[in-house]
Structures are given as C-alpha cells and as structure tokens.
DSSP file (Angstrom, degrees, kcal/mol; ACC not computed):
  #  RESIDUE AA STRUCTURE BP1 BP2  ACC     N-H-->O    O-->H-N    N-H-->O    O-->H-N    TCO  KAPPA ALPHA  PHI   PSI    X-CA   Y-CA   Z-CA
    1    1 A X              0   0    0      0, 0.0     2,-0.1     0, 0.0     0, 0.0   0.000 360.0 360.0 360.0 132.2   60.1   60.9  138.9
    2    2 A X     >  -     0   0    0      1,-0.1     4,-2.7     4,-0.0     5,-0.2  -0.223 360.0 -97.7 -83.1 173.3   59.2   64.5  137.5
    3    3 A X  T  4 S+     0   0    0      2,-0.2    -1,-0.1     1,-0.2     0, 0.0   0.576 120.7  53.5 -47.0 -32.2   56.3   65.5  135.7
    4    4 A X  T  > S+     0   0    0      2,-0.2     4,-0.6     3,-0.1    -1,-0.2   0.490 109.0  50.5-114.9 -11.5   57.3   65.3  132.5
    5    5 A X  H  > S+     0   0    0      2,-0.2     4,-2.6     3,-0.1    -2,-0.2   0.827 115.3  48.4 -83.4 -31.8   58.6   61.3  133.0
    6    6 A X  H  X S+     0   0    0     -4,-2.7     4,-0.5     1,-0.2    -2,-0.2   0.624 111.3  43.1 -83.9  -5.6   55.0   60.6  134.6
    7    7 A X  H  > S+     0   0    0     -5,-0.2     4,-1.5     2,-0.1    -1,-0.2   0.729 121.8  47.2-102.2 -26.0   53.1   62.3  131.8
    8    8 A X  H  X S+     0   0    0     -4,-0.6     4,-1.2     2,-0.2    -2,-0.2   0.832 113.7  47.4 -58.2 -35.5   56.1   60.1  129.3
    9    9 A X  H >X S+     0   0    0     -4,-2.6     3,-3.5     2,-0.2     4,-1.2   0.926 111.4  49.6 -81.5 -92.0   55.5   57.2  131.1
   10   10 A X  H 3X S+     0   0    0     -4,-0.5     4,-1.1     1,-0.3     3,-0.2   0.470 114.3  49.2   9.4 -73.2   51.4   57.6  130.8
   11   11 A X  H 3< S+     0   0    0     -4,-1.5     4,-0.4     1,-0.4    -1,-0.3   0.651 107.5  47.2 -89.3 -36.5   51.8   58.1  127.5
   12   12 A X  H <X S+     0   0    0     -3,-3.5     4,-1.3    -4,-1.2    -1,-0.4   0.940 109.5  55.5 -64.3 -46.1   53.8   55.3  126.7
   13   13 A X  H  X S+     0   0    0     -4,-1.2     4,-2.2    -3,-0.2    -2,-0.2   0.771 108.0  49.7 -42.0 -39.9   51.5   53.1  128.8
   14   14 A X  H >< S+     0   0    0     -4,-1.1     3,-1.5     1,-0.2     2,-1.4   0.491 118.5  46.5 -90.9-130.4   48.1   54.6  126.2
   15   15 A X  H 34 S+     0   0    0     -4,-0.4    -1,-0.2     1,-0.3    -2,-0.2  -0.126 109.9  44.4-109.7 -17.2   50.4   53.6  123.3
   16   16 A X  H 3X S+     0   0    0     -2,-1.4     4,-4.3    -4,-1.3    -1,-0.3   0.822 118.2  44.5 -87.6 -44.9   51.6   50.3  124.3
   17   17 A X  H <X S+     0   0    0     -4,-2.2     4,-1.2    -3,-1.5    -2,-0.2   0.917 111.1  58.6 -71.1 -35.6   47.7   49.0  125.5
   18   18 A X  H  >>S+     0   0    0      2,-0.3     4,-1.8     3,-0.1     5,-0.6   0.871 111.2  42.2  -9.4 -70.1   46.5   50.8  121.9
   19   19 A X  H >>5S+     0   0    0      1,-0.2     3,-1.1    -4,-0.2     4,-1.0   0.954 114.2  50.8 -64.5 -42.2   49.1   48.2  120.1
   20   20 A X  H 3X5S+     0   0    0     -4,-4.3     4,-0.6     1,-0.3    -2,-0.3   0.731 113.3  43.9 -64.6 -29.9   48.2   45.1  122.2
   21   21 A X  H 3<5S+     0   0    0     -4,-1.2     4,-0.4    -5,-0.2    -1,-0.3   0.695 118.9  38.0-101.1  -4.7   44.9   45.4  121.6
   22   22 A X  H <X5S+     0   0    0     -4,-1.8     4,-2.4    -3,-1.1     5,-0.2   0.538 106.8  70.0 -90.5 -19.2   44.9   46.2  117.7
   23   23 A X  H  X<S+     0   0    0     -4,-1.0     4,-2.7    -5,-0.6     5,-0.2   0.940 100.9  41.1 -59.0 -38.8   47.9   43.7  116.9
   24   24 A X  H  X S+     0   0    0     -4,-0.6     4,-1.8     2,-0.2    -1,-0.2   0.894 108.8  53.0-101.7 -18.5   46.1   40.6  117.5
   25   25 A X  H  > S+     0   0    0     -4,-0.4     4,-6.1     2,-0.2    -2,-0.2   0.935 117.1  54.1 -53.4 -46.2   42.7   41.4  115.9
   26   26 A X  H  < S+     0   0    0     -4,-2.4     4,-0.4     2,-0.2    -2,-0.2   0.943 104.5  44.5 -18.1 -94.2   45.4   42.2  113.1
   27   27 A X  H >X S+     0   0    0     -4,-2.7     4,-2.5     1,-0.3     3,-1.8   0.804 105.0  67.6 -47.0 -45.6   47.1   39.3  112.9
   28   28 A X  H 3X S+     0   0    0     -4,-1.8     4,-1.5     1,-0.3    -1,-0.3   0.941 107.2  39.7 -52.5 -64.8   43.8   37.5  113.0
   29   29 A X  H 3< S+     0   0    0     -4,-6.1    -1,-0.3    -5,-0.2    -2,-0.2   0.655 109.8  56.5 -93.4  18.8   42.9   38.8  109.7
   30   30 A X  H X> S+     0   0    0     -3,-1.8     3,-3.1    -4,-0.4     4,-1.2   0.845 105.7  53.0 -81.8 -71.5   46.2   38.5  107.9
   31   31 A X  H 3< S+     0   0    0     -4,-2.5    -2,-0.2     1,-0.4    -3,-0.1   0.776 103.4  56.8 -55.0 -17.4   46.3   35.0  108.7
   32   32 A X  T 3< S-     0   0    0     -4,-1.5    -1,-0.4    -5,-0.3    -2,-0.1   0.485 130.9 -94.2 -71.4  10.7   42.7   34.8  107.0
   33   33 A X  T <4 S+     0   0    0     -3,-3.1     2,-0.6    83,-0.2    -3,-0.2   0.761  84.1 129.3  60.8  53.6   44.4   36.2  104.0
   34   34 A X    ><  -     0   0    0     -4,-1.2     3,-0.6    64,-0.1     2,-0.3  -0.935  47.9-144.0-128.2 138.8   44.0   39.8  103.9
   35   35 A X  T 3   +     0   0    0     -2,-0.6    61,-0.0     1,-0.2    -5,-0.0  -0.468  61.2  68.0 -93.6 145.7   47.6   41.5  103.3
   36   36 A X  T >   +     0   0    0     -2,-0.3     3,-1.1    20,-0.0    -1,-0.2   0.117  51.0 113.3 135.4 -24.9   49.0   44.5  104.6
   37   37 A X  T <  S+     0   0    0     -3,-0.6    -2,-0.1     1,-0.2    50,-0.1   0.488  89.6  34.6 -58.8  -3.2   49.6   44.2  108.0
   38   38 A X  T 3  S-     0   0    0     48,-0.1    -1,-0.2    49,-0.1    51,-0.1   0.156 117.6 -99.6-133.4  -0.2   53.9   44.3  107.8
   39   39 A X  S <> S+     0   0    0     -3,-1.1     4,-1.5     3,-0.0     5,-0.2   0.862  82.2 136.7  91.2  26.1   53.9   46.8  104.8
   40   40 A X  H  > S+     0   0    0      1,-0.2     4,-1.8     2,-0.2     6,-0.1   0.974  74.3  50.9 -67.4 -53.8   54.5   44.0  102.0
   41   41 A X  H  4>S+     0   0    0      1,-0.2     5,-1.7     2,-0.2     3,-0.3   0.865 105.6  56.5 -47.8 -50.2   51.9   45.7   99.8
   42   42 A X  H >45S+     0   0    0      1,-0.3     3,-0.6     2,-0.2    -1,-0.2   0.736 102.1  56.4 -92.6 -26.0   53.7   49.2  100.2
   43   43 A X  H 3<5S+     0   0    0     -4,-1.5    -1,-0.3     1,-0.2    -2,-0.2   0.822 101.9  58.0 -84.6  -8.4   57.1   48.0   98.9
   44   44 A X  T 3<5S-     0   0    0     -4,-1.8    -2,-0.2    -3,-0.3    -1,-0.2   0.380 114.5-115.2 -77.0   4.3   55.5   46.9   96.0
   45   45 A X  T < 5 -     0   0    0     -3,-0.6    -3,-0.2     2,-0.0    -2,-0.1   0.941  46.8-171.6  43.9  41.6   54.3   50.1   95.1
   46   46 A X      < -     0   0    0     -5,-1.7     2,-0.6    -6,-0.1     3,-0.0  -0.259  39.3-112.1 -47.6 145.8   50.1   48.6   95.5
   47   47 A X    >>  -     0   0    0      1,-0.1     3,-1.7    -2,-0.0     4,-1.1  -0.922  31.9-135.1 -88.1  99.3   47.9   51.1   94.3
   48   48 A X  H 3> S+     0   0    0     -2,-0.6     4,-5.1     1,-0.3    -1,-0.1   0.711  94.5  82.3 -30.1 -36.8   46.6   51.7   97.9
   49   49 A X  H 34 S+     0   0    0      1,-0.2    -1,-0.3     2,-0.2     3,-0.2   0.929 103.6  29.8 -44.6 -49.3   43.1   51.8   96.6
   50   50 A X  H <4 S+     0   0    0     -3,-1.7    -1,-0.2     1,-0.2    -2,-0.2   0.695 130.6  38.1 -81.6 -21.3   42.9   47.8   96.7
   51   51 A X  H  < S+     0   0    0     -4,-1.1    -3,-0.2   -17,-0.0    -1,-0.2   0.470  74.4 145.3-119.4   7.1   45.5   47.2   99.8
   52   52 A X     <  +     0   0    0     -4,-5.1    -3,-0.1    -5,-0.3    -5,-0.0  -0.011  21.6 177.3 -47.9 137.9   44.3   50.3  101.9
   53   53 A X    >>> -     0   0    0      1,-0.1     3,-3.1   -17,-0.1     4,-0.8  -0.298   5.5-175.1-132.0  56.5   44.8   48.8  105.7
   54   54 A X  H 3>5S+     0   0    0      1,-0.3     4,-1.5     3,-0.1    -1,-0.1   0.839  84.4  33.0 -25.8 -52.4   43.8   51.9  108.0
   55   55 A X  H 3>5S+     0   0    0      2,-0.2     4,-1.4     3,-0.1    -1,-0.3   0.602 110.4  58.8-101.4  12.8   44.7   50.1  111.2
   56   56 A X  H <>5S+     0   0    0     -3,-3.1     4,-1.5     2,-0.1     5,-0.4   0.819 111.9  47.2 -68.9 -69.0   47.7   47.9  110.0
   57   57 A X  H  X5S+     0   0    0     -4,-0.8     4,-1.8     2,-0.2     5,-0.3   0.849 118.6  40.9 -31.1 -43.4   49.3   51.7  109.0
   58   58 A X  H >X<S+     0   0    0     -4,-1.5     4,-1.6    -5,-0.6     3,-1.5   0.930 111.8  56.6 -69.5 -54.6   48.2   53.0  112.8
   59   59 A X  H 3X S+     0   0    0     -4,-1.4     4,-1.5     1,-0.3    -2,-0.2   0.664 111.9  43.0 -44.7 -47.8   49.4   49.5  114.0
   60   60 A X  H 3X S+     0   0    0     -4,-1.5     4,-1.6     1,-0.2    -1,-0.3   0.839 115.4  46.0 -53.0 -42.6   53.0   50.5  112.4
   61   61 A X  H <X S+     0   0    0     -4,-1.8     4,-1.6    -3,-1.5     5,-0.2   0.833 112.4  52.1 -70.8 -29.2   53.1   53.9  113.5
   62   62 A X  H  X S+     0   0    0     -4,-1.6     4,-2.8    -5,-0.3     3,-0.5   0.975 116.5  38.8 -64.9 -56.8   52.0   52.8  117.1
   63   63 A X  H  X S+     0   0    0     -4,-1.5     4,-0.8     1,-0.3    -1,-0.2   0.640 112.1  55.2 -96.1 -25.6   54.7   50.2  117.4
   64   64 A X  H  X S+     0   0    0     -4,-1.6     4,-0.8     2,-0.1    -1,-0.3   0.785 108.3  53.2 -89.5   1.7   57.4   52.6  115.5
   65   65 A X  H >X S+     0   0    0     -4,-1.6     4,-3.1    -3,-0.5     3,-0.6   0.951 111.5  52.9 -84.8 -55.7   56.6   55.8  118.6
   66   66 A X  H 3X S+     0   0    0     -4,-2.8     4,-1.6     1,-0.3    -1,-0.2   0.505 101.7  45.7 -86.8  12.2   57.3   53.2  120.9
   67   67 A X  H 3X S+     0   0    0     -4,-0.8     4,-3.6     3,-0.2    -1,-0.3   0.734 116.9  53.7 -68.3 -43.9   60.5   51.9  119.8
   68   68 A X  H <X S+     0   0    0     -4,-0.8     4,-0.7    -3,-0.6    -2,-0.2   0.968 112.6  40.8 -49.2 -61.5   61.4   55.8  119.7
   69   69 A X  H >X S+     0   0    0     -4,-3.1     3,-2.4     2,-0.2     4,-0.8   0.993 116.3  49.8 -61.0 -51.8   60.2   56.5  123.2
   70   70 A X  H ><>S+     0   0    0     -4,-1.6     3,-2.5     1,-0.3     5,-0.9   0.918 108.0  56.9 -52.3 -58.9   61.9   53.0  124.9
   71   71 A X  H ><5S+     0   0    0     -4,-3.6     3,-0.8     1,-0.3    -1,-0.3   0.509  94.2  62.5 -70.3   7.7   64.9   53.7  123.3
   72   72 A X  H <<5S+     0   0    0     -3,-2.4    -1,-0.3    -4,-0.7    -2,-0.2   0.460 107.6  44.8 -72.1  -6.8   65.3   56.9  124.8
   73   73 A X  T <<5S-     0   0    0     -3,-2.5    -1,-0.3    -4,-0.8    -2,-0.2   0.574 124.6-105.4-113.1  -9.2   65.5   55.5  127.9
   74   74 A X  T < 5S+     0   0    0     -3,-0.8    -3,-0.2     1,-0.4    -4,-0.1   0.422  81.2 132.3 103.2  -5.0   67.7   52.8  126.6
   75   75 A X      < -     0   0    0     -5,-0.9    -1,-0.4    -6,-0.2     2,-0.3  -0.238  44.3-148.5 -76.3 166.2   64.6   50.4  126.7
   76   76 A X        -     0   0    0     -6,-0.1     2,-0.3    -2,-0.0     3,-0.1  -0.861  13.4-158.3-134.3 167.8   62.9   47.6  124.2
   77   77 A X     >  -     0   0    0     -2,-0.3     4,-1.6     1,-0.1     3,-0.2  -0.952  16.2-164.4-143.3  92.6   59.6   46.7  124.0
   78   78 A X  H >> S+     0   0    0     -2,-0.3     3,-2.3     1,-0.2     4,-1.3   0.995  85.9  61.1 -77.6 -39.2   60.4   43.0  122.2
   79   79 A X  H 34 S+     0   0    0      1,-0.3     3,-0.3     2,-0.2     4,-0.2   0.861 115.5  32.4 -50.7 -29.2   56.3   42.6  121.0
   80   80 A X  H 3> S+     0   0    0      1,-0.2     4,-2.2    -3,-0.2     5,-0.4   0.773 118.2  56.8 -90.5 -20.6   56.7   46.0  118.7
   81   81 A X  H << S+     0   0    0     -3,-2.3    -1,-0.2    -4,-1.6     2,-0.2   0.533 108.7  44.6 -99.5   3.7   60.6   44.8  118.2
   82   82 A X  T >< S+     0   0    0     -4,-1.3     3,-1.2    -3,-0.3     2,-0.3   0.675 118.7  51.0-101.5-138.5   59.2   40.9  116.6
   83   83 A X  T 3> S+     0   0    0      1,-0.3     4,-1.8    -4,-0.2    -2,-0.2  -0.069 107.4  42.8  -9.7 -70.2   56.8   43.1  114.7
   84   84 A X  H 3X S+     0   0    0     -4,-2.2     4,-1.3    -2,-0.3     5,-0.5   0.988 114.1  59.3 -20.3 -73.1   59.1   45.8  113.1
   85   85 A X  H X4 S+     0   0    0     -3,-1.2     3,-1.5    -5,-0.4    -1,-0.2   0.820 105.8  43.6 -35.9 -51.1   61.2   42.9  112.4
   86   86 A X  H >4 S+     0   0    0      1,-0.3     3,-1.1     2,-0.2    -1,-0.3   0.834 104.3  64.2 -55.4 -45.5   58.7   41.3  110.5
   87   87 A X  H 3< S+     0   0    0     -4,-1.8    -1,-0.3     1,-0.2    -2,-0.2   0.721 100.5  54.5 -54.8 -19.1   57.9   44.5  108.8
   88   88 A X  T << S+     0   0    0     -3,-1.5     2,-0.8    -4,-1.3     3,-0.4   0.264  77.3 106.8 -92.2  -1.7   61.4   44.3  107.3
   89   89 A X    <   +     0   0    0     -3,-1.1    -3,-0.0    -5,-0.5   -51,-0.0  -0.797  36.6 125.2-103.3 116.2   60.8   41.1  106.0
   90   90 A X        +     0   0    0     -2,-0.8    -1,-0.2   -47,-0.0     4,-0.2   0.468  33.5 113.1-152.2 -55.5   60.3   41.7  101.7
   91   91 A X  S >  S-     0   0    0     -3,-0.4     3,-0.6     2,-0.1    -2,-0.0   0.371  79.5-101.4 -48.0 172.6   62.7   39.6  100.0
   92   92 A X  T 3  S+     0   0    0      1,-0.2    -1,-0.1     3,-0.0     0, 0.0   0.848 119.2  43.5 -60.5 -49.9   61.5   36.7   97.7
   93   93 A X  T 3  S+     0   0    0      2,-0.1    -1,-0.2     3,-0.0     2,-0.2   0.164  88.4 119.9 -83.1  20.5   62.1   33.7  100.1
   94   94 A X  S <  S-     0   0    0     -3,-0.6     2,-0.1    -4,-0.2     3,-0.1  -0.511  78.5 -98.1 -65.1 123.1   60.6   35.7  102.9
   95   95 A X        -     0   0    0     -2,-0.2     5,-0.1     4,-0.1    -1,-0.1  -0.463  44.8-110.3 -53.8 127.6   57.3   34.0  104.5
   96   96 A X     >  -     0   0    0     -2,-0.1     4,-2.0     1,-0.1     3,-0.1  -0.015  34.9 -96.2 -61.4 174.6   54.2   35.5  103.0
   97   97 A X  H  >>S+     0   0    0      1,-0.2     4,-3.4     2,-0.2     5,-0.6   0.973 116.8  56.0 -41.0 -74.5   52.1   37.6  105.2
   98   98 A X  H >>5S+     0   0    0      1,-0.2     4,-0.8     2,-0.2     3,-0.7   0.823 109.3  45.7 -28.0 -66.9   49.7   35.1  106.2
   99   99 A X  H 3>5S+     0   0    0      1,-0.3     4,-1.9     2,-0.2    -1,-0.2   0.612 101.1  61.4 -76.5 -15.7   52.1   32.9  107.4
  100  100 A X  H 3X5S+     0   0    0     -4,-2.0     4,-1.7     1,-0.2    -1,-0.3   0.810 108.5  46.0 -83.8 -16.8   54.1   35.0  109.3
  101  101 A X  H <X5S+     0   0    0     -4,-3.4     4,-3.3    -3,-0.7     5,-0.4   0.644 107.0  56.0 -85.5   4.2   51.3   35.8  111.4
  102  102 A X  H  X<S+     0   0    0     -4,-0.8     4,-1.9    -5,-0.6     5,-0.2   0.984 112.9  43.0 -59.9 -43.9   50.4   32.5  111.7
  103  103 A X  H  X S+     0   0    0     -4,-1.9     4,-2.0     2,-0.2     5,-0.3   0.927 119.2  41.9 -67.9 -58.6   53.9   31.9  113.0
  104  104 A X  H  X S+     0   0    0     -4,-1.7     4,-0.8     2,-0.2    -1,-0.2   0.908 116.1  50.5 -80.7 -34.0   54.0   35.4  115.5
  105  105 A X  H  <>S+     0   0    0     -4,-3.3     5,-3.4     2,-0.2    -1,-0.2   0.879 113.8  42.4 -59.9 -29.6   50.1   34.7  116.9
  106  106 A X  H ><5S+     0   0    0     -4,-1.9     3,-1.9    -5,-0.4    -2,-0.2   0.918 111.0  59.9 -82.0 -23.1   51.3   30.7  117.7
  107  107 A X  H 3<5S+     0   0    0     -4,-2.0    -1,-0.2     1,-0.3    -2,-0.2   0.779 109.1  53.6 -60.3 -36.4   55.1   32.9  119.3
  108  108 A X  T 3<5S-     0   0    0     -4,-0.8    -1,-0.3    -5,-0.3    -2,-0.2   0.459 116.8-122.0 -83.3  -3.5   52.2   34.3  121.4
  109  109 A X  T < 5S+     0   0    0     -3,-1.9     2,-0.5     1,-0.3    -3,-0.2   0.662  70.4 133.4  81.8   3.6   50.7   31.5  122.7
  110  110 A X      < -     0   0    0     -5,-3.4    -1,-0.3     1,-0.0    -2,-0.1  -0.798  56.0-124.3-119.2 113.1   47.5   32.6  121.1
  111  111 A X        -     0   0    0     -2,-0.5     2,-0.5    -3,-0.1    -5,-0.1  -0.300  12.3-132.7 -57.2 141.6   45.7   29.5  119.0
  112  112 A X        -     0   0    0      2,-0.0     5,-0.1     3,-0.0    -1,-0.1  -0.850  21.1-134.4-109.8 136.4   44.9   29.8  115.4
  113  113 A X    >   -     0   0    0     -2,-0.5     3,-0.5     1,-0.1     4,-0.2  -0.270  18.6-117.6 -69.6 161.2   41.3   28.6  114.7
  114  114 A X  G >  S+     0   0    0      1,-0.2     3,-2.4     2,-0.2    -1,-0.1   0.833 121.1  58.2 -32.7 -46.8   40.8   26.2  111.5
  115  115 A X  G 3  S+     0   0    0      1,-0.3    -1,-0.2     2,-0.2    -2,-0.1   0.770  99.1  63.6 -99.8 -39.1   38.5   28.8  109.9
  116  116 A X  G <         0   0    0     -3,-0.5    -1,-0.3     1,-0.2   -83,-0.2   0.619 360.0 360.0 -76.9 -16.2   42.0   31.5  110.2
  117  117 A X    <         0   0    0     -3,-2.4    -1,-0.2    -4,-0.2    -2,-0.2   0.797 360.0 360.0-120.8 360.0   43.9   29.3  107.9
C-alpha cells in the first residue's frame, strides 16, 4: 500500500467513525419527532429557517463522500447505503421520517425507548 491509499484509507476511516457516531444520536431525535434527518423537508421546498438540521445536512454529506470514496475502489459501505436509500424515500405512501428511523435504529439492533416514540 502507497502513501496516498494509507492517507485514503485514514481518511475514509475519520469519515466512516464521524457517521457512526452522529447517525444514531440522529435517528434518536427523528424518531422523537423532529424532521429532517433523510432530506424530506428539502424536497418540499421548507423554508430552512423552521427545518434547519445542521448535523442531519453534515450526516448526508458524510455518508454521500463515502459512497464516493468506496466506490472507487469498487466497495459499499451498506450503513451509509440503508441511509441514502432512505434519503430517496419522498413519495406519498413513503414512511414518514419518524418512522423510518424507528424502523433503521430497530435494523440496528439498537432499542427504541418509550419516551422516543
């Protein structure tokens, strides 16, 4: 491995622990009900003032560099690729926010408290 794959790899590494560790505090307060975390708000053309989400928006950006990087290697990363997916998810019979992270924290194995729904 060269130089420039062990500073790629590094760097994927910071970017993958940076999403795991914002993703599930995330999800944890979509599924109380606060929206924004899959970009619902931003295809509706929300006036940002009321649906600003600073770290959903990094959380998206986080998760779309490292789709970028694996697949350049031909790789997937499925937790950012079950995200994305989700992000894509707009239509009318589409699960509302809330409940699609109820649904991707319990895909994790991660319990959701009383008080979360």
């Amino acid at each position: 491995m060269g130089i420039r794959d062990s500073v790629r790899l590094k760097r994927l590494e910071a970017l993958e622990a940076e999403f795991r560790e914002l993703l599930i505090p995330c999800l944890r307060q979509c599924v109380a009900g606060r929206w924004g975390i899959f970009g619902t708000c931003d295809s509706l053309g929300a006036d940002k003032r009321y649906w600003s989400w600073p770290e959903a928006d990094h959380l998206r950006e986080l998760a779309n560099s490292i789709r970028e990087i694996r697949s350049d290697a031909g790789e997937t990363n499925a937790l950012c690729d079950e995200f994305l997916r989700l992000c894509k998810l707009h239509r009318a019979n589409d699960p509302g926010e809330p409940k699609a992270a109820k649904a991707f924290l319990q895909s994790l194995g991660i319990p959701v408290q009383e008080e979360e729904v």
